[in-house]
C-alpha positions as CSV (number, residue, x, y, z in Angstrom):
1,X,0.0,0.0,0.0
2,X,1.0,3.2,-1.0
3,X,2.7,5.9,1.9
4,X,1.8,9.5,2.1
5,X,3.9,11.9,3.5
6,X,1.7,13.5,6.7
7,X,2.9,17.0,6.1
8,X,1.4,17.6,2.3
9,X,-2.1,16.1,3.1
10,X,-5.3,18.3,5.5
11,X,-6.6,15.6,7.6
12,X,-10.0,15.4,9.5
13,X,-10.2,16.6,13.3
14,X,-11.7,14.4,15.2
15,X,-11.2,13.3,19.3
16,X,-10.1,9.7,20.0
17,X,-11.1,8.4,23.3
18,X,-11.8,12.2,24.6
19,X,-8.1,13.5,22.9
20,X,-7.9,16.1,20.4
21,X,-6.7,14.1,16.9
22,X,-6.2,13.8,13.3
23,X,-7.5,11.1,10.9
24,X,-7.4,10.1,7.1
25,X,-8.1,7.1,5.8
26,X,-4.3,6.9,3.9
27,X,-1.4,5.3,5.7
28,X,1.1,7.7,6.0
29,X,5.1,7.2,6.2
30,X,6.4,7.3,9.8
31,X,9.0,9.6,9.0
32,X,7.0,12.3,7.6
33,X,5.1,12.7,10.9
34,X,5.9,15.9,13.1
35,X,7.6,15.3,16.6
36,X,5.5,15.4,19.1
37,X,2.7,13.6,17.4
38,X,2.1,10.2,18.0
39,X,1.0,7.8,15.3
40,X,-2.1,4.8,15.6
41,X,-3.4,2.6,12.8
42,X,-6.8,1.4,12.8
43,X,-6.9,-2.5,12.2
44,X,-10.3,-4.1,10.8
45,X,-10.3,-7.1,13.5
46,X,-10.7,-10.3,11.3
47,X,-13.8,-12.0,11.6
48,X,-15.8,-9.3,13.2
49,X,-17.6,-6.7,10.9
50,X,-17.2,-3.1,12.5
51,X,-14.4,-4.0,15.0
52,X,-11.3,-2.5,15.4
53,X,-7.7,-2.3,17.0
54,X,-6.3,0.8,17.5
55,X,-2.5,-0.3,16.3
56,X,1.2,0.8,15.8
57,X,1.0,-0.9,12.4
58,X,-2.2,-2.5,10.8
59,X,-1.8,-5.4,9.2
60,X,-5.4,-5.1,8.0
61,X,-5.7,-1.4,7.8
62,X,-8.5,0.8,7.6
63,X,-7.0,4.6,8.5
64,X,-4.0,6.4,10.3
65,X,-4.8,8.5,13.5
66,X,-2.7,11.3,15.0
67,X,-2.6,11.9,18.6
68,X,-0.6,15.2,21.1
69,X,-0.5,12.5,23.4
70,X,0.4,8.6,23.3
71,X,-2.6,6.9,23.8
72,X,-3.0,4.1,26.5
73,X,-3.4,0.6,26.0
74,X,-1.8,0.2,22.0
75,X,0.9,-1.6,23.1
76,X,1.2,-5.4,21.5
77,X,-2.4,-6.2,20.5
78,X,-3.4,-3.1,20.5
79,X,-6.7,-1.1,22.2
80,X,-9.7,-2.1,21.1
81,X,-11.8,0.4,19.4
82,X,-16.0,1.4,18.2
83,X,-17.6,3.6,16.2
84,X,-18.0,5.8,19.7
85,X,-14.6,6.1,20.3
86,X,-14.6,8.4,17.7
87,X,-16.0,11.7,17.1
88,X,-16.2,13.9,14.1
89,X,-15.8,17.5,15.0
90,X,-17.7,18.9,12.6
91,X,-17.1,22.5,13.9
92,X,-13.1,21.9,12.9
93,X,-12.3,22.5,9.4
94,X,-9.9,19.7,8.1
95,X,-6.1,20.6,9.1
96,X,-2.6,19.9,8.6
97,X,-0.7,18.5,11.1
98,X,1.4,21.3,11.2
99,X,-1.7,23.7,11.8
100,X,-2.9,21.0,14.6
101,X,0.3,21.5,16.0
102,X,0.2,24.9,16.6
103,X,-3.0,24.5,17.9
104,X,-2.1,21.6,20.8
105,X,1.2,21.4,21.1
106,X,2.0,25.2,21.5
107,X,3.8,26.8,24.5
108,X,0.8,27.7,27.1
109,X,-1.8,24.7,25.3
110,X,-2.7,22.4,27.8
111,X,-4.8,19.2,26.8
């Protein structure tokens, strides 16, 4: 599957279990992703229509998700992860991760 670099490409701002993020639906190269972000892939869990594993690399991948803050529980298996664990912010205009940057991970921003 193809890369994208991160830094070219607006993504969609949505919260992840209650923290601010960014997500596409592209899997995007690791080295293209700002320090200071952390990067999750969501993994389609086989068998089970509309489950998912929040991942450090999908085998079975269904979108990329930037985070401010590491996320708990996506170590080995990964955290399991609904439909409700995400939310659309549909007040947030689509972003680069640079602009999201400036917006959480600025001097004086606390999440």
């Amino acid at each position: 599957m193809e890369q994208k670099n991160v830094r070219a490409n607006l993504m969609q701002e949505v919260e992840v279990f209650g923290v601010p993020a960014l997500y596409t639906s592209c899997r995007i190269a690791r080295e293209t992703v700002y320090p200071g972000l952390h990067c999750y892939e969501l993994e389609a869990e086989a068998g089970r229509s509309g489950s998912y594993r929040l991942v450090n690399e999908a085998a079975d991948f269904y979108g990329t998700i930037l985070t401010p803050v590491p996320l708990e529980g996506t170590e080995g298996a990964g955290r399991k992860f609904s439909s409700g664990d995400l939310r659309i912010c549909p007040e947030h205009e689509s972003c680069t991760p640079a602009e999201f940057e400036g917006k959480y991970l600025s001097p004086g921003n606390q999440l």
